[in-house]
Every structure is written in C-alpha cells, then in structure tokens.
N, C-alpha and C positions, 0 to 999 in steps of 0.2 A: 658679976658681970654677965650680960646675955649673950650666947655668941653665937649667930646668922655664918647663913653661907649664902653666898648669889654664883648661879651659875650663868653664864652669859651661852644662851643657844640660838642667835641670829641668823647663821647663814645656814646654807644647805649642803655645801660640801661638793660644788662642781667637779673638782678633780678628780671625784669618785665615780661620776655619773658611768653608765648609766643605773647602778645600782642607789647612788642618790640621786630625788629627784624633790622637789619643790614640795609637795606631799608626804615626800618620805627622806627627809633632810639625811645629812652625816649621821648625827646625835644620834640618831634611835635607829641603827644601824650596827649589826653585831659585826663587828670588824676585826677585831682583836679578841672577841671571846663568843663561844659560841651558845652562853645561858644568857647573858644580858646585853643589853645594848650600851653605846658607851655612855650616854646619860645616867643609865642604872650605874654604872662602873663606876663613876662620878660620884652617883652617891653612896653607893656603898662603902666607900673609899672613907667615907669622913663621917658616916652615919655616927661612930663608934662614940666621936666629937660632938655633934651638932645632930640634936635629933630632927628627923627628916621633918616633922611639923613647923621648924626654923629653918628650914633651906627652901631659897627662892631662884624657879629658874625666870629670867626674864628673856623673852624671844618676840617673832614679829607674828603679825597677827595670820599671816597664812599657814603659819606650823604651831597655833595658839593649840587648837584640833589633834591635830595629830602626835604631839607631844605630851598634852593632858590625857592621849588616848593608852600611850605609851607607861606613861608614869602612876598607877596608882598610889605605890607610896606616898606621893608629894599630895597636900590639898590640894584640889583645883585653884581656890583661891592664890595660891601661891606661884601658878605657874601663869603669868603675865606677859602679856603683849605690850611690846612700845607704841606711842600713839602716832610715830610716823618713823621712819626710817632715816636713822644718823647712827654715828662713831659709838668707840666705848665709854668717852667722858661722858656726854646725854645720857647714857644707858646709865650708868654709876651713879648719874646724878638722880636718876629717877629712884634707882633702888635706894639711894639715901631715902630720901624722900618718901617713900612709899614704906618702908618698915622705919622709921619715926612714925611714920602715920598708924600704923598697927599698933608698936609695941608704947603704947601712951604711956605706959605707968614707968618706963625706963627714959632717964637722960639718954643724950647723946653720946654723954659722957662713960657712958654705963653700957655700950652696945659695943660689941668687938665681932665686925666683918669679916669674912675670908669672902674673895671674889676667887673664886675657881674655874675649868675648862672643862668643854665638854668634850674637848675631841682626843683627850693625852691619855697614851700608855705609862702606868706608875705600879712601879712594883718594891719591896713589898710594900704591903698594906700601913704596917706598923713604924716603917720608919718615919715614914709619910704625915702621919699620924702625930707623932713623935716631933717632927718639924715643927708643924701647925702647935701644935702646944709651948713649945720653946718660942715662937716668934710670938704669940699671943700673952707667953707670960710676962715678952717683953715690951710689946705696946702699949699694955697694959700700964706700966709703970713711966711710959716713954711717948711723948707726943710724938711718933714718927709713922710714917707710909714706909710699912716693908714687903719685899718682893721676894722670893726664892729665885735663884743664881744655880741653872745647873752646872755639873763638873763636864766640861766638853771632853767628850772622847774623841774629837776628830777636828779638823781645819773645815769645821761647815759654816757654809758661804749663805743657805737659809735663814739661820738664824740671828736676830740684836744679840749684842753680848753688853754685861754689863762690867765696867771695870772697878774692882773693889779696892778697899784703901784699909782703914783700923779697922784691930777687932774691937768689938764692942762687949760681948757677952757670948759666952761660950761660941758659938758659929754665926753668931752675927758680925755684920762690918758695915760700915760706912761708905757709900757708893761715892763713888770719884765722876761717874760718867756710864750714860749709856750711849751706845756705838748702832748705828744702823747694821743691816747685811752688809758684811764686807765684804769685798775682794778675795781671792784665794791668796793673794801674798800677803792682805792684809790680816785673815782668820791667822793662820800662819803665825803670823808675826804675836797674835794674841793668844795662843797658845803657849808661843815660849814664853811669853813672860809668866805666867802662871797665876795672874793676877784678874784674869779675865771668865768669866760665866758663860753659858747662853743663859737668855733672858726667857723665863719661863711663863709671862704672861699673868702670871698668878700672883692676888694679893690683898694685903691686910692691913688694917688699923681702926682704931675707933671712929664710929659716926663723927665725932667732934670734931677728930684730928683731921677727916678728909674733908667734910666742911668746911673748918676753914683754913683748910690747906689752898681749896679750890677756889675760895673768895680771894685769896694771897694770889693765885698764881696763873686764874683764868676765871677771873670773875664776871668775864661774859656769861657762864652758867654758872659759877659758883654763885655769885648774887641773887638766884633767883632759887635754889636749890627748898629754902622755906617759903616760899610763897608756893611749889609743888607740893609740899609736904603739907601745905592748906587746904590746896583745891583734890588732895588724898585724904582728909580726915577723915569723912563721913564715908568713905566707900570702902562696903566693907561684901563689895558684891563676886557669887562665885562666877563673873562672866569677864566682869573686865578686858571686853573685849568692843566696849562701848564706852566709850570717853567722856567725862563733861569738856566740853567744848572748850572752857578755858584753861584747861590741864590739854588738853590737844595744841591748843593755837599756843602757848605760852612754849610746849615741849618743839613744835616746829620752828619756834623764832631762834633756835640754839645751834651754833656754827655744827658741822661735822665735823669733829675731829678724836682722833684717838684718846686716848687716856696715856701713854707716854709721853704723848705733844703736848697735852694742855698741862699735866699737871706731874708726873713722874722724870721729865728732864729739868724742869723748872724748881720744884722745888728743894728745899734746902734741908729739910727732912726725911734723906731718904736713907733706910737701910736694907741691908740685903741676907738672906740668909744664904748659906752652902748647903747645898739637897745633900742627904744619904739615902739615895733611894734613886733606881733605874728610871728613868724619863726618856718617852719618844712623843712628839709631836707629831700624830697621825694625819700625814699632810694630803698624800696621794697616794696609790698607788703601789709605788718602788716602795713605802715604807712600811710595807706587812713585811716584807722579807726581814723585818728588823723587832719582830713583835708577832708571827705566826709560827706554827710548826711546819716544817717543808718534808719530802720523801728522798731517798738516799741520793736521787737527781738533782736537789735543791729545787724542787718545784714546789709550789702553791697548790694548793687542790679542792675545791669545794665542790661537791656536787657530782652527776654523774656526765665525767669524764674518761678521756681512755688516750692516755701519752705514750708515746712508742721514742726512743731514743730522743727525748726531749729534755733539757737542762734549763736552770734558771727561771722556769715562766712561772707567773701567776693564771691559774685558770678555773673561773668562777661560775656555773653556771646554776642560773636559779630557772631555769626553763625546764617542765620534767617531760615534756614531751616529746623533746631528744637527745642524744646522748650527742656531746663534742669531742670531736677528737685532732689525737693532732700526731703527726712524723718527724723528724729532725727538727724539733721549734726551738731554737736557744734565745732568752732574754726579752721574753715579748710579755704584756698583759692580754688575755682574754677575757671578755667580759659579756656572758649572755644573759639575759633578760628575756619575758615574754612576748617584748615588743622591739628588744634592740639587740646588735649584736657591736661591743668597741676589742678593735685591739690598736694595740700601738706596741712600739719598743719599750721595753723600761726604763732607757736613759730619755724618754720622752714623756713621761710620763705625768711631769710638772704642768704637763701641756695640754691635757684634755679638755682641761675647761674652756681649749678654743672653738670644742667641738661644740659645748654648749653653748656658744655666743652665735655660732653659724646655723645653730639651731633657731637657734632664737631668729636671727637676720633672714631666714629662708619662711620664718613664719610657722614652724613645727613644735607649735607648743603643746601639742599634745603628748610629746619624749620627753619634756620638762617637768 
C-alpha cells in the first residue's frame, strides 16, 4: 500500500495577527517551538511514517510563495495551490484527484491518505505515530473514513465532539454522531457521559473508500472527483500555480462546504479512533499558555522585554529596535511588530480577528 499525507494550509491565522499576516500566514510561524515552524512540526511528526516526497501540503495561491519558501523538505511540485477558494470537501476532492494523477502505477485501492493540520500541538512524537499506524492497518482491511476522537480534558465549548458507540479493533469505534460547538451545559453534559471526543479535524482512508464515499454522500463533487483527476494527468508542473482552465472552471462550479457537512456527518462508514497523545488546537492567542513555557509570574516572554510585577501576560516582541516594557499588567496579550503594535485581554482574545476585518474595512492593507 502507498501511504500520502495531505496537509490542508489555507488560511492565514487572523487571530494571531499581527504576527500573522497574508505573506506570512499561521503555518510557518514558530509558535509552539522555537527551531521549526508548525508546518515543519507537521511534518516532522509523521516523516517517520510517510516519507516527505509523499506528503502534499495543499494551500491558496497567495501563500503558494511563501510556504514553498518555508518548506524545503517537501518538493515544490508538492506544495499546491487551489484554483479558487472553497471548503475542505473541494480541497480533499482536489487532493484525491491530484495524487491519482501522480501515483499512476497505484489503484485507488492501493493508496491510504492521512489528511492532517497544520496548526496543532501533538506530543509525544511516537504515540502519534503509533495511532496513524493502527488506523491505517485498519482501513486497510475496512472500507471506512476514520477520524481521531481527542480525550477532552475540559467542558470546551470550542470545539465538535464526536460521540462514539462499539469498539471495533483495539481503540477504534464506531461513531454514533458528531455534535457542533456546544453550549457550556451542553460540553458538560458530554463529558460525563464519557462517550464523547473533541473532534480532531484529522483523517484517513483509502482513495477508493473516500471516492465513493463522496459520490454516496455529496455527489455534487464526488461525481466529478475523476474527470479532476483527468484534467491532472499530464501536469506534472513545479509551478502549479497556473491552471488549465478547465480544472479551474470545473474546481469553481463546487459548492463551499466543509468536509464534516458533506461527507463525515452523512456517511455510514465512519470510525473513530481514541488519541494517546497531548493535542492543542493552536487557535489564538490564550492558547500558548497551554503549549509554551511561562517565568515564575506565569508570563509569556519573547523577545526583548522587561515585566515588573506583571502576572499572566503573553508579551511578544519581534521589533529590535525597542525594548517593551510593562508595570502591574495582569492577563493581557502584547504583540509588537515593526509596523504594528496589538494588545487586548486574554479572555479576548478569540477576538482579534475583528481587528483584522477593521483593517480591512478602513482600507489598511498594508498591516495585512
């Protein structure tokens, strides 16, 4: 069996702004570790698995550049632009699509996917690792789409959970349902029953089985998923940043919709695996405190700064031509740049990204 990884590297990560920016997205942003960026993280994580000449990151054509600049690891040819902007179903459908077209001498049937993130904290290495091998030895044997199910430490109201039913094979099980963001009484309520995951975004199965999983269950793009995989044959170009025209117009006639909606809540083949291994969903912000090291104050600290009876803050400056400082600051983020300076609260933090919309609306796209 050949086994591919797709990393899905689309957005840019507004909640982090001003340190991401349109040029310099989330992904290739040392966040969590201060030798690699979380792309690298990504793939280092699963190299061990999937040698990086099989791992495909797919992203949008303004961070084609700057992520192929980031990645030498990966071939250029590998790191792809979508031909217009839509959901993660389009995206998934393309990457079927697009390694059918490469790997010619392998079935469908013969190909086993891991769709992965580019933005999560996972530690360690090897349990990780460890999963990915157990679910793949079971799809292998099993026409099924499987997801990893984290083990929630907490009533978070962030994240889908999904809720599990039989086991199946050592840590696998049979999904009953996946649940939106819920409510604080409702996360709550799913916790005690103990039946319930957060939904990790992350996932696997053979070309075959997500084909025509997807013709079964949203054959809006499933039906067309081989006619992409035609107008992919012959390009076998390191720019792919230049379309034929009817792989363009054919990728834009496809609804936008997520990959949960079209085809992970619908279908009748899904299993789940239990993570053994730390997961954070690096959203914004508040969530380094959950994934950096902090000083005896519980503060954040990059760069040159200088705290005086200061608790709780993150304070980040990438600007070396002055020093930040701060006095009594409890619970705030700091965030200097060469050209910007964000703070907010921490319990605000979800929120920055309204700062980049008002950016936008005032006409300052030069901060983006």
């Amino acid at each position: 069996m050949k086994k591919v990884a797709v990393i899905m590297a689309g957005g840019y990560g507004e909640r982090f702004w001003p340190l991401s920016r349109m040029k310099k997205p989330k992904q290739i942003l040392k966040l969590t570790n201060n030798n690699f960026n979380m792309l690298q993280e990504s793939i280092n994580r699963i190299s061990d698995l999937i040698n990086p000449k099989d791992i495909f990151i797919i992203t949008s054509k303004d961070l084609l550049t700057p992520i192929r600049n980031s990645l030498k690891e990966i071939p250029e040819e590998n790191i792809i632009a979508e031909p217009a902007k839509r959901n993660t179903a389009p995206c998934l459908a393309l990457a079927s699509a697009i390694i059918s077209a490469r790997y010619k001498e392998f079935s469908s049937d013969d190909i086993l996917m891991a769709v992965l993130t580019s933005d999560h904290k996972i530690e360690p290495k090897e349990n990780f690792v460890n999963s990915i091998n157990q679910i793949f030895n079971f799809i292998e044997k099993n026409n099924k789409l499987a997801t990893i199910g984290i083990y929630p430490t907490r009533a978070e109201i962030g994240y889908g959970y999904i809720e599990i039913g039989n086991n199946y094979d050592n840590s696998i099980y049979d999904v009953l349902s996946f649940r939106e963001k819920p409510n604080i009484i409702n996360a709550n309520k799913y916790i005690e029953t103990g039946n319930f995951l957060w939904n990790s975004g992350m996932f696997f199965w053979k070309l075959s089985t997500f084909n025509n999983e997807m013709i079964k269950n949203y054959p809006e793009i499933g039906n067309f998923i081989k006619d992409l995989e035609l107008l992919y044959k012959d390009v076998n170009s390191i720019v792919l940043d230049t379309y034929n025209e009817a792989a363009k117009t054919l990728f834009e006639s496809f609804p936008s919709i997520s990959i949960d909606y079209a085809l992970m809540e619908k279908s009748k083949e899904v299993v789940c695996s239990k993570s053994n291994f730390v997961w954070d969903d690096v959203g914004a912000w508040d969530s380094l405190d959950r994934v950096r090291d902090k000083d005896i104050n519980d503060n954040i600290i990059d760069g040159d700064i200088l705290l005086l009876d200061s608790n709780n803050c993150t304070v980040i400056n990438e600007n070396n031509n002055f020093t930040v400082t701060g006095y009594g600051l409890e619970n705030l983020v700091i965030i200097s740049t060469n050209d910007s300076i964000m703070i907010c609260p921490k319990e605000k933090a979800q929120e920055v990204k309204q700062i980049v919309t008002e950016l936008k609306n005032s006409n300052k796209t030069h901060l983006l």
